[in-house]
VEXDREN-2710 file (C-alpha; in Angstrom, 1 decimal):
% VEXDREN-2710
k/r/px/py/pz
1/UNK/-15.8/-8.0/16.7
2/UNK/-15.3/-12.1/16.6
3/UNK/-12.6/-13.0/14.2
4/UNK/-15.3/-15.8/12.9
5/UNK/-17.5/-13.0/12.3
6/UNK/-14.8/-11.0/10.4
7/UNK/-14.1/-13.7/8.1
8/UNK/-17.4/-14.1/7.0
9/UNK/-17.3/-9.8/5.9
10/UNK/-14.2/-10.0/4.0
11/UNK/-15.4/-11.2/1.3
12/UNK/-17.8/-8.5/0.7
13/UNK/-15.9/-5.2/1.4
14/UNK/-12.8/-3.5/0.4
15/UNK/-10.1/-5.4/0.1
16/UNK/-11.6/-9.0/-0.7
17/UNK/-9.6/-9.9/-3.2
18/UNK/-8.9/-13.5/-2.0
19/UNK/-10.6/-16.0/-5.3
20/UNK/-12.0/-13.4/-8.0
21/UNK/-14.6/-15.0/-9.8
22/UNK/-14.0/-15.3/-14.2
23/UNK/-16.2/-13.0/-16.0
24/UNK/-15.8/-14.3/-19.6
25/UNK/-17.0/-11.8/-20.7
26/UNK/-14.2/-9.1/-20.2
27/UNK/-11.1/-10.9/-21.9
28/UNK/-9.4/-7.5/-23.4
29/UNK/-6.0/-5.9/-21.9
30/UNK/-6.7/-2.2/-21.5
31/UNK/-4.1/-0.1/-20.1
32/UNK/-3.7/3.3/-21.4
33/UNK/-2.1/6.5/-20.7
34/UNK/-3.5/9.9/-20.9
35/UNK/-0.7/11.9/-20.2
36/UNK/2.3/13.1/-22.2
37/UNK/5.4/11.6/-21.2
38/UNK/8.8/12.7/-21.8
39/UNK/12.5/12.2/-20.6
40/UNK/13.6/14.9/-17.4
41/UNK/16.5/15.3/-14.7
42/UNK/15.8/14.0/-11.3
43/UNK/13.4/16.8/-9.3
44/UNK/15.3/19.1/-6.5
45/UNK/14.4/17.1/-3.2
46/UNK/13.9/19.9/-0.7
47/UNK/-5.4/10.3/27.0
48/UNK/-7.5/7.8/25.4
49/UNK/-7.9/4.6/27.1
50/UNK/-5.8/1.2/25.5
51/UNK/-8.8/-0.8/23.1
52/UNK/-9.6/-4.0/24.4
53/UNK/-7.7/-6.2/21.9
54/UNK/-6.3/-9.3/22.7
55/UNK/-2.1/-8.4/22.6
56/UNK/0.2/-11.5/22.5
57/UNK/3.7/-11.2/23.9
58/UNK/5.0/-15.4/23.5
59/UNK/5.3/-15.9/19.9
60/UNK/7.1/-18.6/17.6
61/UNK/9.1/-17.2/15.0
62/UNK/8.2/-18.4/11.1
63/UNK/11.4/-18.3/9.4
64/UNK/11.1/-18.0/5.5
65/UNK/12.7/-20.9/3.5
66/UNK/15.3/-19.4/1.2
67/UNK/14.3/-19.5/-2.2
68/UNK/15.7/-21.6/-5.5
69/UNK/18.7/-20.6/-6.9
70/UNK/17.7/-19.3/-10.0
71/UNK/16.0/-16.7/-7.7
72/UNK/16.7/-13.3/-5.9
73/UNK/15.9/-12.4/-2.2
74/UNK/17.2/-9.2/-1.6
75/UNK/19.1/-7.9/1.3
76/UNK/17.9/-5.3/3.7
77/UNK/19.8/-2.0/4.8
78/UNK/21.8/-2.7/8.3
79/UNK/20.0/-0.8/10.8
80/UNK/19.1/-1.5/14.4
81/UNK/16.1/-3.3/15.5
82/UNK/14.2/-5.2/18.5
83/UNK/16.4/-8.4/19.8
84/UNK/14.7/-11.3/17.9
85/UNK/13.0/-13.4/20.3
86/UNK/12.7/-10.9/22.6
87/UNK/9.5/-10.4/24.6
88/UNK/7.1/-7.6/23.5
89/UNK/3.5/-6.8/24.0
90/UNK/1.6/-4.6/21.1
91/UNK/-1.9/-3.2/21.6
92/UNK/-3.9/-0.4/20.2
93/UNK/-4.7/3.0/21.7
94/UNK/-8.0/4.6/20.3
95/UNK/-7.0/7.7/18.4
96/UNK/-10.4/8.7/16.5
97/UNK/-13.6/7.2/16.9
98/UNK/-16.4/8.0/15.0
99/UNK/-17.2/10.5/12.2
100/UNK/-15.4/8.5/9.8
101/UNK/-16.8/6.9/6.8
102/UNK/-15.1/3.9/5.7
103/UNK/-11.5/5.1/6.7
104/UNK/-8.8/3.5/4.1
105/UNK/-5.2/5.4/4.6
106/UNK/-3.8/7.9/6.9
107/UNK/-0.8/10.0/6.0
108/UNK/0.6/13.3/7.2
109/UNK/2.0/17.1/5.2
110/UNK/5.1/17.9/7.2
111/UNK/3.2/18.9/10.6
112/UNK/1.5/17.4/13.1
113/UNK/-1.9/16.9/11.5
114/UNK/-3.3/13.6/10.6
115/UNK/-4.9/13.4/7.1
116/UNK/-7.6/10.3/6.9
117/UNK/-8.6/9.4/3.5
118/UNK/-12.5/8.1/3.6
119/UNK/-13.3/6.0/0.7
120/UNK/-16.3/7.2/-0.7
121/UNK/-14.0/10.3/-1.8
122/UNK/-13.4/12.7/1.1
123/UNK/-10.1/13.6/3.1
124/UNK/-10.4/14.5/6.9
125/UNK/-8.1/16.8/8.9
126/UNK/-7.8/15.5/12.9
127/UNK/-5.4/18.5/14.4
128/UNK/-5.3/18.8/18.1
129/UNK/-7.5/15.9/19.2
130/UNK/-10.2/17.0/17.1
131/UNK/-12.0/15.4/13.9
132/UNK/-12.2/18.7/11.7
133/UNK/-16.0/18.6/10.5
134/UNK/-15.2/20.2/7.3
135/UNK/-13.0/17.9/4.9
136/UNK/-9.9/19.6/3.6
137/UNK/-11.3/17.6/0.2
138/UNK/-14.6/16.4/-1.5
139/UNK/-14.2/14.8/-4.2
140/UNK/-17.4/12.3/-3.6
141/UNK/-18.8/13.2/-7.1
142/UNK/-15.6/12.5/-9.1
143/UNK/-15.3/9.1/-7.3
144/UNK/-17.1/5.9/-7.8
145/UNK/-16.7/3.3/-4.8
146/UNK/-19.6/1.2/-6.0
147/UNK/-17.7/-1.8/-5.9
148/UNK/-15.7/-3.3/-3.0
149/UNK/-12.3/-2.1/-4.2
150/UNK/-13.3/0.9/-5.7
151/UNK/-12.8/4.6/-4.2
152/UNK/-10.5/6.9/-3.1
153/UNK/-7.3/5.7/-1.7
154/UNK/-4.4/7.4/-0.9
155/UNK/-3.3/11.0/-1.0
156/UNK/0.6/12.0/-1.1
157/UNK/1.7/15.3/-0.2
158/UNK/5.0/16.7/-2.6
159/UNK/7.9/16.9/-1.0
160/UNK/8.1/20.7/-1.5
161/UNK/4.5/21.3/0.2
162/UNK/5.2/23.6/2.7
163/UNK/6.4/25.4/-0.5
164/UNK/4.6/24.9/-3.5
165/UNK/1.1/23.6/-1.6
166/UNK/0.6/20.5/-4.1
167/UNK/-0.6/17.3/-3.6
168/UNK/-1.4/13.9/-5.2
169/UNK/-5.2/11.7/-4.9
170/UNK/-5.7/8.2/-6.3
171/UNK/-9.2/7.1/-7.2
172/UNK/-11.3/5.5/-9.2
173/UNK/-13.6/7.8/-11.4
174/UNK/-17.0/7.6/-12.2
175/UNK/-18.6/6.5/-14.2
176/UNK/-16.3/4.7/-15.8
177/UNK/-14.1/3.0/-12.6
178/UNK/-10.5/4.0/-14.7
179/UNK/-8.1/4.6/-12.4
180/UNK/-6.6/8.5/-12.3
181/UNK/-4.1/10.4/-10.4
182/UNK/-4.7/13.8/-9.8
183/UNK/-2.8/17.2/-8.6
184/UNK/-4.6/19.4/-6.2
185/UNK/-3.2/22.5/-4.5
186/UNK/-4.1/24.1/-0.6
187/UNK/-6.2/27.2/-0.5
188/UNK/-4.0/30.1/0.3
189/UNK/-6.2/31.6/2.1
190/UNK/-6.6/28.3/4.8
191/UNK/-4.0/25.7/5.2
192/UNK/-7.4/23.1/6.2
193/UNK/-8.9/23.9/3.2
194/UNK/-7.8/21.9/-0.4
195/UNK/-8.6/24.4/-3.7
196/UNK/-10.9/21.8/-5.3
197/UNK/-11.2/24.2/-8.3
198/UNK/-7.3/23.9/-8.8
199/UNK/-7.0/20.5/-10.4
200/UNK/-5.0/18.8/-12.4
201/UNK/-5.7/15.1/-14.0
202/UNK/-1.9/13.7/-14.2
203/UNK/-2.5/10.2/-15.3
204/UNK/-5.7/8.0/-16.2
205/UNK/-5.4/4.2/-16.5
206/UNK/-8.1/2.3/-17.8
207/UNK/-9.7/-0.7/-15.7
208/UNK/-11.4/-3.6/-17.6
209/UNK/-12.6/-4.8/-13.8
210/UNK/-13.6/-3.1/-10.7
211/UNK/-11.0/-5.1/-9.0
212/UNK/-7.6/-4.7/-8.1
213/UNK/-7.1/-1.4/-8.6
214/UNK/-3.7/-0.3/-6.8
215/UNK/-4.2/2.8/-4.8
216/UNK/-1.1/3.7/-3.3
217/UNK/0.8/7.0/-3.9
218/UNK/4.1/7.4/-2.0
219/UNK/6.8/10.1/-2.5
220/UNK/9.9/8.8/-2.9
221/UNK/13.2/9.6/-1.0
222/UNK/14.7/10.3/-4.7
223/UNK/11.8/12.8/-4.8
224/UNK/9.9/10.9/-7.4
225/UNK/6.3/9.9/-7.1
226/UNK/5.6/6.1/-6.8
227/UNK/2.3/4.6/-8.0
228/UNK/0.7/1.1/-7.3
229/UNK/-1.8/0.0/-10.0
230/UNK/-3.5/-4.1/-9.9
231/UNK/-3.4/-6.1/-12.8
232/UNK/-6.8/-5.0/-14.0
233/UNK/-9.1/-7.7/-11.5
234/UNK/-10.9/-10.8/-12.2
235/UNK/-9.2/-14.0/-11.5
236/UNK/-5.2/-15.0/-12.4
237/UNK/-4.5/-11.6/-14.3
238/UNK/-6.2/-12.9/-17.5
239/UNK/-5.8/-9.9/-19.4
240/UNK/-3.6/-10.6/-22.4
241/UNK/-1.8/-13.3/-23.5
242/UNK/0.9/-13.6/-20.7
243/UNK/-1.3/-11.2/-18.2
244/UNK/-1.1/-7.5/-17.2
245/UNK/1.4/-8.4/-14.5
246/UNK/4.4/-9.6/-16.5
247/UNK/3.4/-7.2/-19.5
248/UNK/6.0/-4.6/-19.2
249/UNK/4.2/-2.7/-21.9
250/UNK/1.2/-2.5/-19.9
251/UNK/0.9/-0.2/-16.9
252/UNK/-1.6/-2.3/-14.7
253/UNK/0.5/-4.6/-12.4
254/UNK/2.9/-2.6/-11.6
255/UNK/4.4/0.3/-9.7
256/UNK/5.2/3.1/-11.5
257/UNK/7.9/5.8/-10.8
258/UNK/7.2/9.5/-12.4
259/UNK/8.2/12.8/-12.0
260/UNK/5.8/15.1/-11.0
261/UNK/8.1/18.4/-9.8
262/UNK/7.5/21.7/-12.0
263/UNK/5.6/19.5/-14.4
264/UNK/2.0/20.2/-16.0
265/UNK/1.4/16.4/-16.2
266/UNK/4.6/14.6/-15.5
267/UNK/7.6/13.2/-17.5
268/UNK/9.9/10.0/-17.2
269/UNK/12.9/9.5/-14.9
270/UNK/15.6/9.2/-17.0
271/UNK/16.8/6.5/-15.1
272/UNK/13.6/4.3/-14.9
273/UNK/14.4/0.9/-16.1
274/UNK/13.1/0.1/-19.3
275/UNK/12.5/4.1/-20.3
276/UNK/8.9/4.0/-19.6
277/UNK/6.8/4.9/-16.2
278/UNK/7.2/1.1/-15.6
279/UNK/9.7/0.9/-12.3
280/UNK/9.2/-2.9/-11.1
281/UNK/6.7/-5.1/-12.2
282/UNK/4.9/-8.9/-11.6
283/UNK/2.3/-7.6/-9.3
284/UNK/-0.9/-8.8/-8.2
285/UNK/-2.3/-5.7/-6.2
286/UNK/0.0/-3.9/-4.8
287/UNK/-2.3/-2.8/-2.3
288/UNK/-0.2/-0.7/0.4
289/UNK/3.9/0.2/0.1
290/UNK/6.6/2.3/1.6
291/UNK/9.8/3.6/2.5
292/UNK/11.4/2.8/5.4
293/UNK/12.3/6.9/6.6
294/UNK/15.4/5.2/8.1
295/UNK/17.6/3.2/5.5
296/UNK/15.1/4.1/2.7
297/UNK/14.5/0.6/1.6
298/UNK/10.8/-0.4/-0.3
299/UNK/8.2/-2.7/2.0
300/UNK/5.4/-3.9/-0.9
301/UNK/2.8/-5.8/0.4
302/UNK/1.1/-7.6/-2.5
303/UNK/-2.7/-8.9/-2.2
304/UNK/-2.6/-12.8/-3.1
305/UNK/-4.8/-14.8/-5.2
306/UNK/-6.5/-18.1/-3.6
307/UNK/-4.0/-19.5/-1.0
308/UNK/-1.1/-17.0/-0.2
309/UNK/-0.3/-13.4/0.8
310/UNK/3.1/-11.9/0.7
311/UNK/5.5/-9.2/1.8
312/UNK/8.8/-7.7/-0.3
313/UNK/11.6/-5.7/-0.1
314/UNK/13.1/-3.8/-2.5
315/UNK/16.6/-2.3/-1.0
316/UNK/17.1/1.2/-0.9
317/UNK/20.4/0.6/-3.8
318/UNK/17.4/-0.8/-6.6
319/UNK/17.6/0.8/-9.5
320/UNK/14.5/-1.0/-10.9
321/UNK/13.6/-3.2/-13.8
322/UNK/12.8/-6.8/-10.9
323/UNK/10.1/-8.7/-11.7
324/UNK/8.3/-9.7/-8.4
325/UNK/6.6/-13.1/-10.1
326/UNK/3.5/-12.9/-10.3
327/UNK/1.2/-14.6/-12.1
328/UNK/4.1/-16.9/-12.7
329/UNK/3.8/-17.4/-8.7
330/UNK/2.1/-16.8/-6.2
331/UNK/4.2/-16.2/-2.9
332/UNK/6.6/-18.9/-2.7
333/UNK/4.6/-21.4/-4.7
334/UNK/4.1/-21.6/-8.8
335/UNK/0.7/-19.9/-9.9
336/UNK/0.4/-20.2/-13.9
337/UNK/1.7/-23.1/-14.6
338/UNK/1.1/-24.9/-11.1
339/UNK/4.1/-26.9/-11.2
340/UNK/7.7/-26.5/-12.9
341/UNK/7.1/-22.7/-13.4
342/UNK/10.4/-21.0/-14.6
343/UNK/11.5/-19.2/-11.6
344/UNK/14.8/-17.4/-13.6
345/UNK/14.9/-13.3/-12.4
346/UNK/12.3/-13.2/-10.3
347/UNK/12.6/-12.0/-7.2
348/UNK/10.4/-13.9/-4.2
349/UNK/8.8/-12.6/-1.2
350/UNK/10.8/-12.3/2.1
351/UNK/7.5/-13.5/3.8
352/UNK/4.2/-15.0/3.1
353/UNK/1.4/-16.5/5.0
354/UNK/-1.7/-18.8/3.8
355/UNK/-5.5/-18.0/4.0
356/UNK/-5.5/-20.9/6.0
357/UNK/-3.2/-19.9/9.0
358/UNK/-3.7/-16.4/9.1
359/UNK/-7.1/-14.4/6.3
360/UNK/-7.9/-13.8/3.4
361/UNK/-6.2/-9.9/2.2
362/UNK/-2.8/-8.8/3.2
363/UNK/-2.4/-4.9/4.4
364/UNK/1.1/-4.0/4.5
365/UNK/2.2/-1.5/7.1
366/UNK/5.4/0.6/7.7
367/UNK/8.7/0.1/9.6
368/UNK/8.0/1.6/12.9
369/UNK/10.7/4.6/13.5
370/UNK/9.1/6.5/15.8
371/UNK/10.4/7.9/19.3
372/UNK/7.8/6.9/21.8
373/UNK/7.9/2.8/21.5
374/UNK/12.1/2.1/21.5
375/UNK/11.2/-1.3/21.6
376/UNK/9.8/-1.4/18.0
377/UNK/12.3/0.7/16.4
378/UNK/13.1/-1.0/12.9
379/UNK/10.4/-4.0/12.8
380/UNK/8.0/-3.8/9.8
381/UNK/4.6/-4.0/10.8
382/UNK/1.8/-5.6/8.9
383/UNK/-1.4/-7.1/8.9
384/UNK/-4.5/-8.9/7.6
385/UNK/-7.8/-6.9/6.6
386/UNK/-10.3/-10.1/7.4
387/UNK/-8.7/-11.4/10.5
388/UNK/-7.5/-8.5/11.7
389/UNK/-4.0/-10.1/12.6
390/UNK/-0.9/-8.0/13.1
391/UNK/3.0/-9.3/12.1
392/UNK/6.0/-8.0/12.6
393/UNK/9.0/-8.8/10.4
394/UNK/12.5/-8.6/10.5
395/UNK/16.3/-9.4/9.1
396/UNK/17.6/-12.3/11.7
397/UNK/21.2/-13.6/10.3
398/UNK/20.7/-14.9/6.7
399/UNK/16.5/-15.3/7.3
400/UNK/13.6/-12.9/7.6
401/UNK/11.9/-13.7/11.1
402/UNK/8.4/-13.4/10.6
403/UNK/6.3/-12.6/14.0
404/UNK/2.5/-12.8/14.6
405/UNK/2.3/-10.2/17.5
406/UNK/-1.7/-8.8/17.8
407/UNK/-4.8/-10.7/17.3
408/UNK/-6.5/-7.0/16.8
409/UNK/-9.8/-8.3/15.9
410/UNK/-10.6/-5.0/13.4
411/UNK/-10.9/-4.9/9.5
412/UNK/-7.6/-3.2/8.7
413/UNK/-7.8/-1.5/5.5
414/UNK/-4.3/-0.1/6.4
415/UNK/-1.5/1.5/8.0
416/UNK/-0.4/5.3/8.5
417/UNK/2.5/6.8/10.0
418/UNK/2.8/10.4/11.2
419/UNK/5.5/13.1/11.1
420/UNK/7.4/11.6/14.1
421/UNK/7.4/8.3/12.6
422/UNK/4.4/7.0/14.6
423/UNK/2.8/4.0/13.4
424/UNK/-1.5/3.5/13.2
425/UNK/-4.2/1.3/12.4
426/UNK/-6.9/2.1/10.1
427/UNK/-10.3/-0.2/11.0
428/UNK/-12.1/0.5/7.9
429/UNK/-15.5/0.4/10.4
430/UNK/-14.9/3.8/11.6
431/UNK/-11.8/3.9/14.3
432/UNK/-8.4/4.6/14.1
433/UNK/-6.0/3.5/16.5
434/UNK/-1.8/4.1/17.3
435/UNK/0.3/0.7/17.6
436/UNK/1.7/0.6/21.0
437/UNK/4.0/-1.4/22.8
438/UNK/5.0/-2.3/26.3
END
């Protein structure tokens, strides 16, 4: 599909969430908890053909500006990766194509199954090169994907699921659109099979817009689930006097941190920063995070607002409580005010990249740590849901070395990674594809 052409669908499917347009007439802040809460020790951590895709293998490196210095820009964990500047040739290998319904995140349980999470409410099993017909779960009628951002998003298997057979769904519920977080368990009697009778609703947050809604769900390496919410939709977080975002009363904006091990809801780290769910807040829509396996360091890709989208890190030492700026910025670049915006604590992207050179709705990836592609080994891959472009990024000396390497020309509503640390590329049209290098 034409980039051009591309361009002109973002802004009517998932991930559009360039300029929101003001609805006047939803000014509240709602953001509410369900769920009992309480204090708790940390939990025991137990031959398809290459696509035809344009691949480029000459780039120029975009250096990020350090930042003021009133501001943080964290450090990452040392750990080997491709030589900067070196030459290197990404394309995309075909992995499943067709059968998929609006395709939006791809995860794995511990074994060599891909789980594909389709929007409308369904999540697929592909084992041995085949697309299982049956979904391991149908949730369609709990789900409401009515609007472009709405739906099911991401699924997160519990570290002990080989074990204890739990896992984790994000959606958006009808009829209501609140956002909730639910525990389902496998059916013992088939490991393809999810007990849809065997549910538990963990956490519901209220939405006052069908927008910006979060979605990610991510195990931690400290064993503790992680949580992306938005900052409630419409346009420049104006829910509340000072915005969802830097409210850290409120749970919209945010990413969350709870404990979700031998739990019948889930209870508060005792470490958590301000002794709430709240781990880090000033988010946007945190659309798609996570860990890199290796040094265990945070990669948060946040959705901008009119101009810029941006990439953080959060090193693998946090102990939470930063404030990541918005809607006091926007990327590098002061949001609310426009100029002379107090910049004191926050802590600024380590990339960023304008509608102008490079689409519309960041989708952040994974640091690539598998076996079959050396070459890649530690670069943090990322792209663009409208243009379909494809960076790379990296720690070069005392910069982050931004690289744009794939012109992919496919609406990437986001990144997987498999057991072996494989990296793919969700097209939310139908395919999915594995990154691959020369």
């Amino acid at each position: 599909m034409k980039t051009t052409l591309i361009r002109m669908l973002c802004l009517g499917l998932l991930l559009a969430a360039c300029a929101s347009p003001d609805n006047p007439a939803v000014r509240t802040q709602v953001s509410t908890r369900t769920a009992t809460a309480a204090e708790t020790t940390a939990p025991a951590t137990t031959a398809q053909p290459l696509a035809t895709i344009r691949s480029i293998s000459t780039h120029t490196p975009v250096e990020t500006p350090l930042p003021p210095t009133d501001t943080a820009r964290p450090q990452p964990t040392a750990t080997a990766s491709v030589q900067p500047g070196g030459e290197l040739t990404l394309a995309l290998k075909p992995v499943i194509e067709g059968g998929l319904v609006r395709p939006d995140y791809l995860t794995h349980a511990g074994d060599a199954r891909l789980f594909v999470i389709e929007q409308p409410g369904r999540i697929r099993i592909f084992q041995e090169g085949q697309l299982l017909e049956r979904p391991f779960l149908d949730i369609v009628e709990k789900v409401t994907s009515n609007g472009n951002e709405q739906g099911l998003f991401s699924v997160a298997f519990h570290p002990d699921y080989k074990n204890n057979g739990q896992f984790f769904v994000n959606y958006t519920r009808r009829p209501d659109g609140a956002t909730v977080i639910e525990r389902y368990t496998v059916a013992q009697e088939d490991a393809n099979r999810a007990d849809a009778q065997a549910s538990k609703v963990i956490l519901t947050i209220a939405q006052p817009e069908a927008n910006h809604n979060g979605g990610q769900l991510q195990f931690g390496p400290d064993g503790y689930l992680y949580v992306g919410t938005g900052d409630g939709g419409g346009g420049g977080d104006r829910h509340g006097a000072i915005g969802n975002g830097q409210d850290r009363n409120a749970l919209l904006g945010k990413i969350l941190r709870i404990n979700v091990t031998d739990q019948d809801t889930y209870t508060i780290p005792p470490d958590n920063p301000f002794g709430t769910e709240v781990w880090s807040y000033g988010w946007r829509n945190p659309w798609r995070f996570a860990f890199d396996r290796a040094t265990h360091d945070l990669y948060i890709a946040d959705v901008g607002q009119n101009i810029y989208e941006e990439v953080h890190f959060q090193p693998a030492s946090s102990i939470g409580g930063e404030n990541y700026g918005w809607r006091i910025m926007e990327g590098l670049h002061c949001f609310n005010p426009r100029e002379g915006c107090d910049q004191t604590g926050l802590v600024l992207p380590i990339a960023e990249y304008s509608h102008e050179e490079g689409g519309c709705s960041i989708t952040g990836g994974y640091v690539y740590r598998g076996a079959q592609y050396p070459a890649l080994n530690g670069l943090y891959f990322f792209g663009d849901y409208c243009t379909g472009y494809i960076w790379s990024l990296q720690r070069v000396g005392d910069q982050w070395q931004m690289d744009k390497r794939l012109e992919a020309g496919v609406l990437i509503s986001s990144f997987g990674e498999d057991f072996n640390g494989e990296v793919y590329v969700i097209d939310h049209g139908g395919t999915i594809y594995q990154l691959t290098a020369n």
